[in-house]
C-alpha positions as CSV (number, residue, x, y, z in Angstrom):
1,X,12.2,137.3,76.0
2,X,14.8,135.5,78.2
3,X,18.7,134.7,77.0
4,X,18.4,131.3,79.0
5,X,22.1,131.1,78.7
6,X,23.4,134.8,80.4
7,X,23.4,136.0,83.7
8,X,24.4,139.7,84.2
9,X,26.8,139.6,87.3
10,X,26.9,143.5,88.4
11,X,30.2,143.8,90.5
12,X,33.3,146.4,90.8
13,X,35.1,144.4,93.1
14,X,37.4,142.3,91.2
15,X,38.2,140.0,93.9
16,X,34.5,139.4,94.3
17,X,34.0,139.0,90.8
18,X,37.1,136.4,90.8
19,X,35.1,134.6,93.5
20,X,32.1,134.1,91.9
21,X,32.9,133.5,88.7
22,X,35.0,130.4,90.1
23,X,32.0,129.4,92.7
24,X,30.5,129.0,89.1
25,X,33.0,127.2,87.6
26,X,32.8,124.8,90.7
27,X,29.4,124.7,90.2
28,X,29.4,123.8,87.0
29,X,27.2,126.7,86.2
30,X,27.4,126.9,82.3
31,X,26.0,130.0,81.8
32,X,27.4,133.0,79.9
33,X,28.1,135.2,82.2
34,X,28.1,139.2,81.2
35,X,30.1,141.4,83.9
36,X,29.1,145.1,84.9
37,X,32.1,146.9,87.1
38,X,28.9,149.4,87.7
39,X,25.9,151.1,88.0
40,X,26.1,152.8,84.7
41,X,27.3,150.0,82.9
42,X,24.4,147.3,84.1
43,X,22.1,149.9,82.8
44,X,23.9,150.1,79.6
45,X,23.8,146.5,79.1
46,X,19.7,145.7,80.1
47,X,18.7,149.2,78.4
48,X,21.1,149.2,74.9
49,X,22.9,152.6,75.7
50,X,26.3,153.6,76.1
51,X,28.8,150.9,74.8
52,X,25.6,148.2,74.4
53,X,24.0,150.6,71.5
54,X,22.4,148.3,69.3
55,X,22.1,145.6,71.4
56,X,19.5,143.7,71.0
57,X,17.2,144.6,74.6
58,X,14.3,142.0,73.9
59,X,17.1,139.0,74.6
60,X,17.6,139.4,78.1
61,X,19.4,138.1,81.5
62,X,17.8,135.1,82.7
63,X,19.2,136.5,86.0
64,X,21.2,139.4,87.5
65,X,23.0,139.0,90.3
66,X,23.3,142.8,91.5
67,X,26.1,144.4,94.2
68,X,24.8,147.3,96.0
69,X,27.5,149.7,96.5
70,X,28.7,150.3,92.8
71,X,30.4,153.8,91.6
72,X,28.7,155.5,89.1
73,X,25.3,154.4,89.6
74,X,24.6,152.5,93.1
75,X,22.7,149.3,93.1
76,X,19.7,150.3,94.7
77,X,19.0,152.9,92.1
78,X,20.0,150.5,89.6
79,X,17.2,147.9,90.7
80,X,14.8,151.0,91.0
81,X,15.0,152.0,87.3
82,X,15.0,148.0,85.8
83,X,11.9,147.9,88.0
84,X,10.2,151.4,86.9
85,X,11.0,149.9,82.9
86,X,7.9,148.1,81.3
87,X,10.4,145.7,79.6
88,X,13.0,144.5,82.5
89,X,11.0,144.5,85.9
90,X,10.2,141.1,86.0
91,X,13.9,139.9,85.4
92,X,14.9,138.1,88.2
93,X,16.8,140.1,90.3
94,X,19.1,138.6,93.7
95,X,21.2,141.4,95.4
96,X,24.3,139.9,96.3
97,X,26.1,142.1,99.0
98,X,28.4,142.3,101.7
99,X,26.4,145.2,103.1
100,X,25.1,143.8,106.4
101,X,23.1,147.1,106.7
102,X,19.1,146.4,107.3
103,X,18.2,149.3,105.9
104,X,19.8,148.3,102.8
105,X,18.1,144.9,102.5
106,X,14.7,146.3,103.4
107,X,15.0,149.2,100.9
108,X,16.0,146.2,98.3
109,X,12.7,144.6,98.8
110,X,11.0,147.6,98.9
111,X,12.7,148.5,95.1
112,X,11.9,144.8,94.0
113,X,14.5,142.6,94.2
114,X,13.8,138.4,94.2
115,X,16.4,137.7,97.0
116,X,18.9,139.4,99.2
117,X,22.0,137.0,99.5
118,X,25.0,138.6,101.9
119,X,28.4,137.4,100.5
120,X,29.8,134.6,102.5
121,X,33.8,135.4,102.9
122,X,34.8,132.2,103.0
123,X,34.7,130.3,99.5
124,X,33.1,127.4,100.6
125,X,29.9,128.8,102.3
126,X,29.9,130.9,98.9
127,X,30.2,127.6,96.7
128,X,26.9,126.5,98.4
129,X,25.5,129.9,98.2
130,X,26.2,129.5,94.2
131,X,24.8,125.6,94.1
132,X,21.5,127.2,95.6
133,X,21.4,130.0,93.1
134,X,22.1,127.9,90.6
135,X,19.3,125.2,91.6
136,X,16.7,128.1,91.9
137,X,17.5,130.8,89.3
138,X,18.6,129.2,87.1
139,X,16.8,125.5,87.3
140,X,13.7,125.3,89.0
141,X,12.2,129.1,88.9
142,X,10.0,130.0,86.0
143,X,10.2,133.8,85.2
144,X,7.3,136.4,85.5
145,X,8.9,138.3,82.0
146,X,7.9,134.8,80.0
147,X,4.2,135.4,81.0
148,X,3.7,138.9,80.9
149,X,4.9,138.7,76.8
150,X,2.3,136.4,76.2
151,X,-0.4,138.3,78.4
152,X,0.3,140.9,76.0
């Protein structure tokens, strides 16, 4: 079941991090927002290991707003385990990069990610980036997770 309110933002760049959290705030993008500085962590959070232990896993992200190039665990491998796991691969999942590598965005789709969005470096084109993530994700989509619970 979804947390309608969180959003796991996976980042290790805390400039980036700065930026988006204020795009949100500009936004007026309400919801809690959990951050991840990597790989290891995000899987932490969605999977309750490591410092999440206990959490409760059932209540998750409505959306997760992954980097790719993260220490620990990388993002791609990231988005290929939430995808392999019965109970997170239909999160919504938008890869939010700098990486202007193809490869990277092909093997994203190929692993299962919703969207590929590379980070704007000026704020402004990211403020709209946010206002459009914010209208789909977190508005207008309705998640696949929400149906596959009650198909069950």
């Amino acid at each position: 079941m979804s947390n309608s309110n969180v959003i796991l933002l996976v980042e290790d760049n805390r400039y980036d991090e700065e930026l988006t959290l204020a795009a949100f705030e500009e936004n007026r993008l309400h919801n809690k927002i959990i951050v991840a500085r990597d790989g290891e962590e995000a899987l932490d959070y969605m999977l309750g290991t490591g410092q999440y232990e206990g959490r409760d896993v059932t209540d998750l992200p409505q959306l997760i707003l992954l980097d790719l190039k993260l220490p620990k665990v990388d993002g791609l491998e990231v988005l290929h385990r939430l995808r392999d796991n019965s109970r997170t691969k239909f999160v919504p999942i938008v890869i939010l990069t700098s990486s202007k590598e193809q490869e990277d965005r092909v093997k994203g789709y190929q692993n299962g990610c919703n969207a590929y969005i590379r980070k704007p470096v000026d704020f402004s084109q990211f403020g709209e980036a946010v206002k459009v993530l914010k209208l789909f994700w977190t508005v207008y989509n309705e998640p696949a997770y929400d149906v596959a619970a009650v198909a069950k």
